[in-house]
Structure formats: C-alpha cells, structure tokens
C-alpha angles and dihedrals in degrees: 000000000000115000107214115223112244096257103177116085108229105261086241091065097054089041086064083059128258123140139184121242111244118291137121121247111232113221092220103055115123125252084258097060093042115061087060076083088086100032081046085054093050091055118043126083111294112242119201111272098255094060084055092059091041092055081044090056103037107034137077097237102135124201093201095055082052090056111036090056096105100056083043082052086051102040092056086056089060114110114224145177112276081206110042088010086230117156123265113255137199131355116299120107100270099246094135137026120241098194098059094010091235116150115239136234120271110280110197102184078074108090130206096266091046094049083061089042087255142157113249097240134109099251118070146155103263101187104056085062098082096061085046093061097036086058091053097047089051078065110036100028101138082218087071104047099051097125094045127098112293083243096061087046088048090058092034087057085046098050106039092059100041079054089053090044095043078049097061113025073064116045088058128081093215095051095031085059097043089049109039080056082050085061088044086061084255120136123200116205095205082193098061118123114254115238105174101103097209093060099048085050091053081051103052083050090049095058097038089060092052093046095052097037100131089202146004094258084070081039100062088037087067091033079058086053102056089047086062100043094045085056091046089051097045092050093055082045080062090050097046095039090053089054093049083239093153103168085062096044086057090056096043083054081052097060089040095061097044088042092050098040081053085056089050095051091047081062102055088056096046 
C-alpha cells in the first residue's frame, strides 16, 4: 500500500512567518513538487505574524487541496474505460473492458509479452501463443464491433492488429531477438553489412550449395543445416542477452537473419 508523504505544515510553523510569494498551488502537481511548499516557507522573507493570519482568513489557500494532492496524484494513474469510465481490474493488459465490454484505445506503454501475459525474456513458450491470440482476437476483432461507434472501430482496427503483429514478431526467434533488444533501448539495423569474415565465407558456401543442389532431397539436408545453426545462434543470443553482452547479442542476431533468408530461399526452390 502506498504510504502518502505528510504534505500540511503544522499552523505553528506559518504563524512564525513565513509566507509564500504569490503563486497558486495547482491540485495536480506530483509529491515531488510539492514538498518545496515548506522549504519555500523556510526560505522566503519572514513577514510579522499578523500578516501570516490575515493571508490564512482572506485568501483561498486550502489545506485540504494540499493535502489531498497525493491521492489526486493516485487516482490520475488509474486506467479507466473510455466508455463506462469503470477502473481497470486485475491484471491483463487493458485492452478491453470487461465491464461494458468496449475495446480500448491503443496503450503503448504495453509491450508485446505483456500483452500474452509473458515474461519479458527470450525464452518462451511458443506454443501456448497462439491460444493467446486467439483469446484476444475473440475479443478486438473490428468483424465483431460493426454496429458499434466509428471510434470503437476505430480501436478495435488499432489494436487487432497490434495483437497480429505482437503475435508474430513473437512467436519467431529471429523477430523475438531483434525485439526484446528493441525493450533493452538496442536497435538492430537487419540490413548492416557483415564484417566478420568467417561468417561471409560460411555464406558464400551456403549459396553455392543451394545453387548446385541436383535435387530436393540435398535441398532439405541443408535445409536441415541452417535449422541447426539458427538454433545454435539463437541459444548463444540467450547467453548474451543474460549477461547484458549486447554487442554479441547483435552479432548473434547477425548470424540469425542470414541463416534464416538461406532457409527462405531452400524453400523457393523446393
């Protein structure tokens, strides 16, 4: 439970005399705004004491709007219906609301594992994704709000498809990498020129093969290749994630995206 600092200055301390300048107290400043009051008190000018009960008896300063500031403070963090105005509850993403059963405007402080009740981490359970999603679009799918206002179809349009896009950025290793880096302030250009020469050389020898694969039996062994070596790559991406080694992670990502184009291109040919 929140503990809400003690805001009013104790009466004795403004009859001593010390006054504010002038300047109105806005209800909706934060905790952290709002203790400066008595250190705003300590140092202006000090004023005889009967100035100090005059500006208590004829002006509007309001000890209850001081101190109520911090629930003011709460009660603006609260998430609510755009539609009934009712709270938020529990602890799915509020995408929908299960009181009127409206769908919500996008929120994109609400990222793609919170949105399937995950765990942001690399590692997930892929397969239980897809009745996830299923569950959400049950619920956001634009088809089932038509006769509804333009504005909730307009929500219901945002947020399936954020849902289809959270889905399968996801439930990819590739996508999921690149992503979850996206969370730690990391971009990852997919289009960068690879340097490492190791890794060029592997490439070369990659398309070769492909090219000169008499049949579709030597295409799915190397098919078979590339599985392997995008599953090695993506477990050394765990490791580096896990010990915040970025700069590897990247790289790992590297070897993931050329690994997984050559298995697109196996499956042209196939």
């Amino acid at each position: 439970m929140y503990k809400t600092k003690k805001l009013c200055a104790p009466l004795s301390t403004i009859f001593r005399g010390v006054l504010p300048t002038r300047r109105r107290l806005s209800p909706y400043l934060s905790n952290s705004q709002i203790p400066s009051l008595s250190s705003h008190l300590q140092s202006s000018s000090r004023v005889p004491p009967s100035y100090a009960l005059h500006f208590l008896l004829n002006s509007n300063f309001s000890f209850q709007n001081l101190c109520s500031q911090s629930a003011a403070k709460l009660d603006s963090s609260t998430k609510r219906c755009w539609n009934c105005v009712a709270d938020k509850t529990g602890t799915t993403p509020f995408l929908y609301c299960d009181s009127c059963r409206s769908i919500q405007p996008v929120d994109l402080s609400i990222d793609y594992f919170q949105i399937f009740g995950l765990e942001k981490k690399y590692e997930i359970e892929v397969d239980s994704l897809e009745g996830k999603y299923k569950d959400w679009q049950k619920k956001l799918h634009p088809d089932l709000v038509h006769s509804k206002s333009e504005k909730e179809r307009g929500y219901a349009a945002e947020q399936s498809a954020r849902v289809i896009d959270a889905y399968r950025t996801l439930s990819k290793p590739l996508s999921r990498a690149i992503y979850i880096l996206r969370l730690e302030g990391v971009d990852v250009d997919e289009e960068q020129t690879v340097s490492d020469p190791e890794l060029l050389t592997e490439i070369m020898e990659i398309r070769e093969a492909v090219e000169e694969a008499p049949d579709s039996q030597a295409l799915n062994q190397i098919q078979s290749k590339m599985a392997e070596k995008l599953e090695e790559s993506s477990n050394s991406f765990v490791n580096a994630y896990q010990s915040r080694n970025f700069d590897e992670a990247v790289a790992c990502i590297q070897r993931m995206t050329y690994y997984q184009r050559a298995s697109e291109e196996i499956l042209k040919k196939l």
